[in-house]
ZANUZA-242949 format. One record per atom (N, C-alpha, C, O): x, y, z; residue in three letters. Coordinates in steps of 0.1 Angstrom, whole numbers, plus 5000, padded with zeros to 4 digits. Example, Ala and Ser with C-alpha at 12.3 -4.5 7.8 and 13.67 -1.06 7.14 Angstrom:
513249435078ALA 512349555078ALA 513249675078ALA 514249675085ALA 512849785071SER 513749895071SER 512950005079SER 513450115080SER 
! end
This chain:
698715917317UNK 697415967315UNK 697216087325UNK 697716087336UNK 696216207319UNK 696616307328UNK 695216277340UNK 694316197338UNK 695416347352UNK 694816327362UNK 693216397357UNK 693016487348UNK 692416337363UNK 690816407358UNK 690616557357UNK 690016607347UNK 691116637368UNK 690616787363UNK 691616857350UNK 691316947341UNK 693116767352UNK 693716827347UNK 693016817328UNK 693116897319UNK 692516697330UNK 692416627315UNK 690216717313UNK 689416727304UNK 690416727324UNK 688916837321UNK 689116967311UNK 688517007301UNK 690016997319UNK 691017127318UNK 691317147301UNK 691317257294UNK 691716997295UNK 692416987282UNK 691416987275UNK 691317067265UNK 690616907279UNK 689216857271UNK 688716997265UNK 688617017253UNK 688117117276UNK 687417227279UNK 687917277265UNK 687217287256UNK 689517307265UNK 690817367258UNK 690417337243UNK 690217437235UNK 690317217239UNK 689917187230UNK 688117197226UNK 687817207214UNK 687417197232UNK 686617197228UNK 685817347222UNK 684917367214UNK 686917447231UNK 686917607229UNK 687017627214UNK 686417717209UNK 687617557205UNK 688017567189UNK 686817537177UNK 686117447176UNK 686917627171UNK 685617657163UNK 685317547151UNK 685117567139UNK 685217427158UNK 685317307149UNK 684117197159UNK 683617217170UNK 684117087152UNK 683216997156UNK 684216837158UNK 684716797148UNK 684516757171UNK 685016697176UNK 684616547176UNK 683816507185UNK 685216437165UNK 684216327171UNK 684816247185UNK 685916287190UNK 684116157190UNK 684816097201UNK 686216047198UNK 687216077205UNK 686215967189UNK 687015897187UNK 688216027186UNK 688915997196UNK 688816127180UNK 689416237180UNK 689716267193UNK 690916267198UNK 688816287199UNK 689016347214UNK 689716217223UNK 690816217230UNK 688816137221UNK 689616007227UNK 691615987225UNK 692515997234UNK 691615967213UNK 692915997205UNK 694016127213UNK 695016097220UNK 693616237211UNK 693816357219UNK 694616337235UNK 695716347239UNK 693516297242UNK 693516257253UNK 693916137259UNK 694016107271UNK 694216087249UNK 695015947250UNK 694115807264UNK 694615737272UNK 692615817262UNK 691615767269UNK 690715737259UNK 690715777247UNK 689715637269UNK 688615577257UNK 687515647256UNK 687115737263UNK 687015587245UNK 685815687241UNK 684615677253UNK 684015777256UNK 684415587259UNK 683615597273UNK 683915737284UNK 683115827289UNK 685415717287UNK 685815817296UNK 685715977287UNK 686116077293UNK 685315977273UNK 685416157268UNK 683616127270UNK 683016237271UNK 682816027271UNK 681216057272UNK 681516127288UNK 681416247291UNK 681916027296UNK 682116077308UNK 682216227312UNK 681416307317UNK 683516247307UNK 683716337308UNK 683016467306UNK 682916557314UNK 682516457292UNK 681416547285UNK 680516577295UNK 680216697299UNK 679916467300UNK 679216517312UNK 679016567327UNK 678216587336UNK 680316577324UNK 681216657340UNK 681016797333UNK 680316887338UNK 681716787321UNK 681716967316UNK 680217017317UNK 679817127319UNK 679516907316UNK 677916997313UNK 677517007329UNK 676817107331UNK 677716927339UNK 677416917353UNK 677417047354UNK 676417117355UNK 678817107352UNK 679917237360UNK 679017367347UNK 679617477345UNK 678217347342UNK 677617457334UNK 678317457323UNK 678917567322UNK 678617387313UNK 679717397300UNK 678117377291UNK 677617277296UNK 677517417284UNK 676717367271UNK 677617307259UNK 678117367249UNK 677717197259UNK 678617087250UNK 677417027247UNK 676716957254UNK 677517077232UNK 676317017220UNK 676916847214UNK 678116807211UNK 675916787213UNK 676816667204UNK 675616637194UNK 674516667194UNK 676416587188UNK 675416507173UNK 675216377169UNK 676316317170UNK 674516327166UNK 674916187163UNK 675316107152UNK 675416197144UNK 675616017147UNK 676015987133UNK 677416007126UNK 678016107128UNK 678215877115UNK 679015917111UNK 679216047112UNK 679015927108UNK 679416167112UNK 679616307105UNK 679416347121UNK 679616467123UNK 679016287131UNK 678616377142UNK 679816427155UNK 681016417153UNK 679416457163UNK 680316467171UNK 680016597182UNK 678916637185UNK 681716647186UNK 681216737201UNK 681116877199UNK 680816867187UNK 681117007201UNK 681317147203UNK 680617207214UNK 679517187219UNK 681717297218UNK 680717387230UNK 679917507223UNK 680317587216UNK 678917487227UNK 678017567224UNK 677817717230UNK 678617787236UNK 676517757226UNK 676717877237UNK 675617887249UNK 674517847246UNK 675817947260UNK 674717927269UNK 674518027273UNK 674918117266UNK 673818067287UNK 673118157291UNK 673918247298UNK 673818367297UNK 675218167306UNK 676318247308UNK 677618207302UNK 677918087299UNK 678518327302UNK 679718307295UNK 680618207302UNK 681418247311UNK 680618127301UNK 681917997307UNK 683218077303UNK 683418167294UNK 684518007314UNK 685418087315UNK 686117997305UNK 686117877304UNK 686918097294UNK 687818057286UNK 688918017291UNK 689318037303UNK 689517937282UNK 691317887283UNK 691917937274UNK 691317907263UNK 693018037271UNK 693318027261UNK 695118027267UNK 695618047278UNK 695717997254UNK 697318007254UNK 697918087261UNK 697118147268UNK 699218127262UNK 700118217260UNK 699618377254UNK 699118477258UNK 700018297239UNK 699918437229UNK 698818467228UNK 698618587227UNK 697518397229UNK 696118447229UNK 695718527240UNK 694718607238UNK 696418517252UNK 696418547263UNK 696918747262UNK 696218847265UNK 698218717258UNK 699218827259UNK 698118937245UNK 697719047248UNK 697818867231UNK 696918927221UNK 695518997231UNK 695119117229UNK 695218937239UNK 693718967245UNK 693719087252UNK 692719157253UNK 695119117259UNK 695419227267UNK 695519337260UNK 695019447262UNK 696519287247UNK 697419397244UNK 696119447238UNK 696019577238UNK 695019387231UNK 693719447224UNK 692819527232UNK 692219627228UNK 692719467248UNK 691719567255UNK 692419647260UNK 691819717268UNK 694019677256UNK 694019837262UNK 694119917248UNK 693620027251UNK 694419917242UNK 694119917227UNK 692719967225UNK 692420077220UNK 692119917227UNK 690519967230UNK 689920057237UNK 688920117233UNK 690520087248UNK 690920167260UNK 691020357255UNK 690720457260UNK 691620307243UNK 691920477238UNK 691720477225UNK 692420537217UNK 690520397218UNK 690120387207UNK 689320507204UNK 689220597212UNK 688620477187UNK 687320537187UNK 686120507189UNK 685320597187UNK 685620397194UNK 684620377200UNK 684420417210UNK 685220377219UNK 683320517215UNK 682820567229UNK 682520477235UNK 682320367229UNK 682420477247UNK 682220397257UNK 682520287263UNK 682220247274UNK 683420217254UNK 683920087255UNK 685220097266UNK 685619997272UNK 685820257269UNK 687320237277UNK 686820177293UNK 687520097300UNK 685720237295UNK 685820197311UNK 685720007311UNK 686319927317UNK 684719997301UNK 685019847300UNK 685919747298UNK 686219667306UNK 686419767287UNK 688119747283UNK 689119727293UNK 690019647294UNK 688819837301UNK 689919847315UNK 689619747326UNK 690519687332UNK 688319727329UNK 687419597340UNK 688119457334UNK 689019377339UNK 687719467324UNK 687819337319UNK 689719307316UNK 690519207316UNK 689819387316UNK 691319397315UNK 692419377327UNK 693419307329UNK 691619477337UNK 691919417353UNK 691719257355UNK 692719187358UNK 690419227353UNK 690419107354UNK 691118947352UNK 691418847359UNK 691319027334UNK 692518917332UNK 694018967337UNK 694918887335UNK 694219077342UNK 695919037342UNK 695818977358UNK 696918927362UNK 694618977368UNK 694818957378UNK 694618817378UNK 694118777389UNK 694918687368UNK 694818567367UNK 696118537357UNK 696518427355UNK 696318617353UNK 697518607346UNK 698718597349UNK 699218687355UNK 699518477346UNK 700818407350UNK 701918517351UNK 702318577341UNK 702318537363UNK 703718627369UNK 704518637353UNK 705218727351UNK 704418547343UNK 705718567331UNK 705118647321UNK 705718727314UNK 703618607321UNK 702418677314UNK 702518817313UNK 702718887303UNK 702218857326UNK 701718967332UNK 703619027330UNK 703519147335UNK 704119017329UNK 705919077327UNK 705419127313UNK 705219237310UNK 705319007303UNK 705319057288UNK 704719177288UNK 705219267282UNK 703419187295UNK 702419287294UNK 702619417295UNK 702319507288UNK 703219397307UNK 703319497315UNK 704819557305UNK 705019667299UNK 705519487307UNK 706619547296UNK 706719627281UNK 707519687275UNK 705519587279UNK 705319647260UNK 704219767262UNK 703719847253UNK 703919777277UNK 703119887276UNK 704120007285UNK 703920137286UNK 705019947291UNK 705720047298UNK 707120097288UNK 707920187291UNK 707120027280UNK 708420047267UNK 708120087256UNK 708920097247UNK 706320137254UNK 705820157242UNK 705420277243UNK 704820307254UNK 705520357235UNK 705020547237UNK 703720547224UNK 704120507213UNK 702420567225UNK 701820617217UNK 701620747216UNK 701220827224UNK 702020777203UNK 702120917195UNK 700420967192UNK 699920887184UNK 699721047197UNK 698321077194UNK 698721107175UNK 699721167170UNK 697421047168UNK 697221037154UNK 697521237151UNK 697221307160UNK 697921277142UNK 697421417139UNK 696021437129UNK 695621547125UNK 695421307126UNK 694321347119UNK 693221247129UNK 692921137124UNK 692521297146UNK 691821207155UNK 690721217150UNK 690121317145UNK 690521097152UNK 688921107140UNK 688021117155UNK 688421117166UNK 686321107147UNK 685321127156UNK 684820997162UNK 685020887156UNK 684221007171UNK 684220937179UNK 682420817180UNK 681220847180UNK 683020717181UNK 681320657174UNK 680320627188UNK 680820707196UNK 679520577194UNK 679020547206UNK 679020417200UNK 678920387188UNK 679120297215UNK 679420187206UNK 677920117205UNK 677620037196UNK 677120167213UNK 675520167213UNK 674920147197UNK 674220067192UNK 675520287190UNK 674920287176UNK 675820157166UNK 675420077157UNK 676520167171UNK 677220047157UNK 676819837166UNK 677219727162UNK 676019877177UNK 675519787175UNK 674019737169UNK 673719627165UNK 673119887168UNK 672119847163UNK 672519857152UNK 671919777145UNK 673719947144UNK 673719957128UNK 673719757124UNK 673219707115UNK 674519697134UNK 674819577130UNK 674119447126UNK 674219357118UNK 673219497138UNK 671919397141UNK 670919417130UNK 670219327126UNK 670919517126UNK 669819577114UNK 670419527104UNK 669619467097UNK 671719527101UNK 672119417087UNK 672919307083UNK 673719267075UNK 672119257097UNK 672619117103UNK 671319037099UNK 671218927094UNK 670219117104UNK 668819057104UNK 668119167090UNK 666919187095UNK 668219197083UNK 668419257070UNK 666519347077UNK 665319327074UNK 667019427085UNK 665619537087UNK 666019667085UNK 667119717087UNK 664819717081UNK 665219887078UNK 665419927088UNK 664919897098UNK 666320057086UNK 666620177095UNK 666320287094UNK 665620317083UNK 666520347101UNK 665720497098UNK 666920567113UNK 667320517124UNK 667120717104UNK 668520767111UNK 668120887112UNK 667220897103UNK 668220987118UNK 668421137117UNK 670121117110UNK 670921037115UNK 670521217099UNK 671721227095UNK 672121367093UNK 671421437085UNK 673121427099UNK 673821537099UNK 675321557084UNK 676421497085UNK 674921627073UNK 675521667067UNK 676921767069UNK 676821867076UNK 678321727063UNK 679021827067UNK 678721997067UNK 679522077073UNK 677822027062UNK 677322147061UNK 676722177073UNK 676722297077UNK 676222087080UNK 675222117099UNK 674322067090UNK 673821967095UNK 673722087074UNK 672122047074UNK 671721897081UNK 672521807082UNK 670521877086UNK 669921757090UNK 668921717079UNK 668421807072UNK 668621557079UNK 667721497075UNK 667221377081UNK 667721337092UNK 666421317076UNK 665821207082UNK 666121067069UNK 665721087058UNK 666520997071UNK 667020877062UNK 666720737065UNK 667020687075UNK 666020657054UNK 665220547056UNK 666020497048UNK 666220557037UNK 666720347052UNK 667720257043UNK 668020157047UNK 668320137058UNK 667920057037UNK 668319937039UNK 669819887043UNK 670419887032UNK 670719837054UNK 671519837059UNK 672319717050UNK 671619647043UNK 673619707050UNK 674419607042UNK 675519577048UNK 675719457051UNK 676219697053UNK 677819667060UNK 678819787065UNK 679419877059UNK 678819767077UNK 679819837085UNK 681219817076UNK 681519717071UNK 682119957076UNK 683319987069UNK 684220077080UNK 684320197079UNK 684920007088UNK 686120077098UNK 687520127085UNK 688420047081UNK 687320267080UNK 688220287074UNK 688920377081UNK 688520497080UNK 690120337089UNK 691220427091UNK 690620457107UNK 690620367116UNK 690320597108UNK 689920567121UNK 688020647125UNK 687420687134UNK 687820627109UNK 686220647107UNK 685120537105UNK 685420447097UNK 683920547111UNK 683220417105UNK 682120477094UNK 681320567094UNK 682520367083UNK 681020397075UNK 679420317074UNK 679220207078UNK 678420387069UNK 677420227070UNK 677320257051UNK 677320367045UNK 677420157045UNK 677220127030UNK 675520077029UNK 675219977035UNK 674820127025UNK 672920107025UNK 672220187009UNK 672720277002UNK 671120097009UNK 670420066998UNK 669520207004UNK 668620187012UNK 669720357001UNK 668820467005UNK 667220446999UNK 667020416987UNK 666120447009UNK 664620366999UNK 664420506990UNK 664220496978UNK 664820666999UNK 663720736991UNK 664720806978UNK 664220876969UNK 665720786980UNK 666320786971UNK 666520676956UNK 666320696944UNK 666720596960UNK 666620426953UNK 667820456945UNK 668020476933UNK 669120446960UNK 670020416954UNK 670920386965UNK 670620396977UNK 672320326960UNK 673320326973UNK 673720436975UNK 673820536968UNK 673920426990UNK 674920546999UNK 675820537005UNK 676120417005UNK 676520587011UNK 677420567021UNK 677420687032UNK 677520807030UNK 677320637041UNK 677120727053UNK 678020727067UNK 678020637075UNK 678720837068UNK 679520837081UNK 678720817095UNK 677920897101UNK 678920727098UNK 678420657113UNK 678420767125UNK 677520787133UNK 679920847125UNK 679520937137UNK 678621047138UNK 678521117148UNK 677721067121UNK 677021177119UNK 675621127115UNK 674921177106UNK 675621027124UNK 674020957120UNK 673420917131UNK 674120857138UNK 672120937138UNK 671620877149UNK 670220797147UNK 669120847145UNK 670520677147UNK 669620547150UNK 667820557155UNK 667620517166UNK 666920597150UNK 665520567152UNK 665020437157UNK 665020357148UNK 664620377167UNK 664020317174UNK 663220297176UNK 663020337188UNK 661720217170UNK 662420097167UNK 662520057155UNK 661820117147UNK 663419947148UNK 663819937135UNK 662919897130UNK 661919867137UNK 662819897112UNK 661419907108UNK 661419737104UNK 662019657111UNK 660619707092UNK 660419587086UNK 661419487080UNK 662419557077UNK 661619367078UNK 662719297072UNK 662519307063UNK 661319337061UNK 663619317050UNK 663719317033UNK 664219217029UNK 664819137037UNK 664119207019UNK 665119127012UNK 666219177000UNK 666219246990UNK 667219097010UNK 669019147005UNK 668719186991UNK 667919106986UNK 669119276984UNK 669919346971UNK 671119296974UNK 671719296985UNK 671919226957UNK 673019216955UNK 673819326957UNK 673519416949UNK 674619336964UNK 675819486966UNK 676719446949UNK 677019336945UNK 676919576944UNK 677019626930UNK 678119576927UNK 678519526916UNK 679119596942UNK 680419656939UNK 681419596954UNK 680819586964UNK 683019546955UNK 683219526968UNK 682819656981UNK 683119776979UNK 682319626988UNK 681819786998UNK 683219847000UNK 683119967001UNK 684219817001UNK 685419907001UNK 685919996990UNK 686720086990UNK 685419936980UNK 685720016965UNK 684320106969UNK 684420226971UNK 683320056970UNK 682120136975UNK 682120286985UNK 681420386985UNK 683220216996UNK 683020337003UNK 684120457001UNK 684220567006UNK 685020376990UNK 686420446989UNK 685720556975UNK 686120666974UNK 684520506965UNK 684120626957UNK 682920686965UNK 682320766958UNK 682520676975UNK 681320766980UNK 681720826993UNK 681020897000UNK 682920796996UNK 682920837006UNK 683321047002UNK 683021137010UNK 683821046992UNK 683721176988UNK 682921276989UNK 683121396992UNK 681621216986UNK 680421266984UNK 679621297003UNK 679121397009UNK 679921107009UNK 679021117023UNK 680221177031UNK 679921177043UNK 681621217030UNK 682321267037UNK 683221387039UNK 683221457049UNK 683821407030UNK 684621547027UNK 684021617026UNK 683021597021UNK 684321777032UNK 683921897031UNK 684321917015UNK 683521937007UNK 685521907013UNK 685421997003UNK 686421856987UNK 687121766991UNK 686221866976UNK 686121776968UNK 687121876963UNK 687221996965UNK 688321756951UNK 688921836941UNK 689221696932UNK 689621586937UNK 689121706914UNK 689221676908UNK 690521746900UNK 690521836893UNK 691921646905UNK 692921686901UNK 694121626891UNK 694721516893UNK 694421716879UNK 695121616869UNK 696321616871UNK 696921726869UNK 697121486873UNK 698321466877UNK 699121376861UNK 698821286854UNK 700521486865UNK 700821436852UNK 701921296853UNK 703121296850UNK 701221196858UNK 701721096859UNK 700820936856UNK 699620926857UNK 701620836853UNK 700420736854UNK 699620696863UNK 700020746873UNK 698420606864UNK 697620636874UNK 698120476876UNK 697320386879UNK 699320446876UNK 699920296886UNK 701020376892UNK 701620316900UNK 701320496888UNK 702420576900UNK 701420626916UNK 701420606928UNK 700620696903UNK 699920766912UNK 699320686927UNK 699520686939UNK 698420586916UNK 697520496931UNK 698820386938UNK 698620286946UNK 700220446933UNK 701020346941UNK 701220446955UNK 701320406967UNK 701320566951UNK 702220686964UNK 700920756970UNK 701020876972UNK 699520676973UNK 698220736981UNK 697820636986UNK 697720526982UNK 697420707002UNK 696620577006UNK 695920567001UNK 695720676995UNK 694920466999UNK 693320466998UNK 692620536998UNK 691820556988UNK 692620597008UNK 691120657016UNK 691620827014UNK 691020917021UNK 692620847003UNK 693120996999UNK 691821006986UNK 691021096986UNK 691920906976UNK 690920906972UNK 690720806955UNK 691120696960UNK 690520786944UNK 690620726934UNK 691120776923UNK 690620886920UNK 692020726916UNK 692620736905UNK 691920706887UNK 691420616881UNK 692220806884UNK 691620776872UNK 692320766857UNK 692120876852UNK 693020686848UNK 693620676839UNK 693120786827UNK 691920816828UNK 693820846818UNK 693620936810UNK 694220866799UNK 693520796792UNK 695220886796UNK 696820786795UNK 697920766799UNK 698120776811UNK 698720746793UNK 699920626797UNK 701220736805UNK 702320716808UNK 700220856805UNK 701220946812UNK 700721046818UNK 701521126823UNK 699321076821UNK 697921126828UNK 697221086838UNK 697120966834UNK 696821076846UNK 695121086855UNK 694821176863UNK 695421256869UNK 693621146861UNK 693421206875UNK 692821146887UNK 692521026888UNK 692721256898UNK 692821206913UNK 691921256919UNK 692221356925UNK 690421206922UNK 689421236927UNK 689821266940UNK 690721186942UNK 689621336950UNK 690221356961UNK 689221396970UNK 688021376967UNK 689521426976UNK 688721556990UNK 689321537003UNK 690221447003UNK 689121587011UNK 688921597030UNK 688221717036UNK 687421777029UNK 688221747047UNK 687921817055UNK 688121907056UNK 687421987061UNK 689821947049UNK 690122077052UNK 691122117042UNK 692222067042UNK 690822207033UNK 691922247025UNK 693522267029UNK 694422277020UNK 693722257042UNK 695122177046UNK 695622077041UNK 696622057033UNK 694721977045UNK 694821837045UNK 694721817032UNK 695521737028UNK 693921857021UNK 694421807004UNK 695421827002UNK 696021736996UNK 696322027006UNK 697622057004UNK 698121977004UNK 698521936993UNK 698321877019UNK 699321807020UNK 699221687009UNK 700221667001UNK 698321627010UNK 698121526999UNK 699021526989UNK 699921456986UNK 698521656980UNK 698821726968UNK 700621676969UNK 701221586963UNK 700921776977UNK 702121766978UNK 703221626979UNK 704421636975UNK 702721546983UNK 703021416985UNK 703121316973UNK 703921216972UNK 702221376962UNK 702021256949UNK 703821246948UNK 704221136949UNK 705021366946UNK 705921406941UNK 705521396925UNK 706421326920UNK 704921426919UNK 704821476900UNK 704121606900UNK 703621676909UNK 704121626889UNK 703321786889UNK 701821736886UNK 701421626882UNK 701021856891UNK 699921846889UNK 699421996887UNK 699922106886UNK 698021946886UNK 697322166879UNK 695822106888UNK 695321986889UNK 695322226895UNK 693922236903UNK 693722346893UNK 694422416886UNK 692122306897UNK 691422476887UNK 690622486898UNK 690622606901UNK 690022406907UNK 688922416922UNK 689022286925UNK 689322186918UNK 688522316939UNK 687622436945UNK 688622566945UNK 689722526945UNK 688322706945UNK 688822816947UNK 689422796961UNK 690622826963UNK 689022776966UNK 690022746981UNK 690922696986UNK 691522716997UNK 691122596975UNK 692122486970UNK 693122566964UNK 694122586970UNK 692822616954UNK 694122696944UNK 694622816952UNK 695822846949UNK 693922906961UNK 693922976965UNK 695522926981UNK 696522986986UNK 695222876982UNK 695822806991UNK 697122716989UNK 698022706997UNK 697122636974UNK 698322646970UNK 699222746966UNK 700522726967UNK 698522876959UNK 699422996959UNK 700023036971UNK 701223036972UNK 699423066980UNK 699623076993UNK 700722996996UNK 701823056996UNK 700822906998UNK 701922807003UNK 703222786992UNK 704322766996UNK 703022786978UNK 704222816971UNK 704922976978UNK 706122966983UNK 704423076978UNK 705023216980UNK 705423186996UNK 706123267001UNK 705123087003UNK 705423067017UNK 706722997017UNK 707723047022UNK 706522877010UNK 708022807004UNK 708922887000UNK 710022877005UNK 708522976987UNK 709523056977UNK 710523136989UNK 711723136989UNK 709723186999UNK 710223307007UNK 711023167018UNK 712223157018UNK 710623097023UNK 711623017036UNK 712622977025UNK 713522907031UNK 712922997012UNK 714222947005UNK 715223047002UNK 716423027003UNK 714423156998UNK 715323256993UNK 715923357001UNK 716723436997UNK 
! end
């Protein structure tokens, strides 16, 4: 039988798991009677633990949540996962969070087991991060928590929103769901004065204070990643191209990421490729990548720019 703190210690461990415990379980577990897990239970709550119980066949234990964060237990690998995530974080896209990430990060490796703290320290001194060549913009992490809370608790928002063009507007919408695609966030929302869905890039929106009235949820049409993967064209790319590639659209949407853009069947030897980005570079390269032929008519800046780059080719060959 393990000695009392040690079996505190286990009890705590287990009770951390996102499940509901009856005595008899815990008892079992701990290999003690169900008197000594009441006991116990109320040692954890002495020491500040909020351990909820229930009563009745179906009832039983869970830690709850309280006023302050009680200190976790976790494994090994949850341990080593927790680190490798807050430095990871550290050089994300979310603003603000690195100085944090790093505190909290200090914290745990300075409790962290000598074999622990080896793994750690080893996969970050053996590992080279390559900076992305497409760094996306940068979110404050302030705004994606009210975006969250607003369609968590289903209240309107209201945003100043900046268009890739610089234009500004003012935007009143019903919130639905945050979309981390790649290394951009979107918000997917029911627009009022429009009366329709949108999709809106998060680093080019800022939050009105305070949020407006509660609604009630509208069914979403569509999964929001199919949602944000066809609007994101429209709330994101500078510049759009509708291009017919002469291949099937199960070649096609096999050799694109996602977020290049949607495939459209024509036939059994056609589609096309709704596309866009930011910079008529960045479609080139796209383009270039399907490997099949394809034909642009626009944007003019697009075609313009493929000629350009074939006679660039032609000449580095010949």
């Amino acid at each position: 039988m393990l000695e009392t703190s040690a079996r505190l210690l286990r009890l705590l461990s287990l009770l951390q798991t996102p499940r509901d415990w009856t005595g008899t379980e815990l008892a079992e577990r701990l290999e003690v009677s169900a008197r000594t897990i009441r006991n116990d239970v109320e040692r954890l709550r002495a020491l500040g633990y909020p351990v909820d119980a229930t009563r009745g066949s179906v009832g039983g234990y869970r830690l709850g949540a309280g006023a302050d964060l009680p200190p976790l237990l976790l494994d090994d690998e949850e341990a080593v996962a927790v680190a490798i995530g807050l430095r990871t974080a550290a050089g994300g896209t979310i603003a603000g969070v690195e100085e944090t990430s790093l505190r909290a990060l200090a914290k745990l490796e300075q409790v962290l087991p000598s074999r622990l703290r080896r793994r750690v320290n080893t996969l970050q001194a053996y590992t080279v991060p390559v900076p992305r060549d497409d760094p996306g913009p940068r979110v404050a992490a302030e705004t994606l928590t009210v975006l969250t809370a607003c369609c968590r608790d289903h209240e309107v928002l209201r945003f100043g929103y900046r268009t890739h063009d610089g234009s500004e507007s003012l935007r009143k919408v019903e919130p639905y769901r945050l979309v981390n695609w790649g290394r951009r966030w979107y918000l997917v929302a029911w627009d009022l004065d429009r009366g329709d869905w949108r999709t809106f890039r998060v680093d080019r929106l800022t939050p009105r204070v305070p949020t407006g009235p509660r609604f009630t949820a509208r069914e979403l049409p569509e999964d929001v990643t199919d949602r944000v993967r066809r609007g994101v064209s429209s709330a994101a790319w500078r510049y759009r191209a509708d291009v017919t590639v002469h291949a099937s659209a199960e070649e096609v949407t096999a050799r694109i990421n996602p977020a290049v853009g949607t495939v459209e069947a024509v036939d059994a030897n056609t589609c096309v490729l709704h596309t866009g980005a930011d910079s008529i570079e960045t479609m080139a390269v796209h383009l270039g990548l399907l490997n099949a032929p394809f034909r642009v008519t626009e944007p003019p800046q697009l075609v313009d720019y493929l000629r350009e780059l074939a006679d660039r080719y032609r000449d580095a060959t010949g």
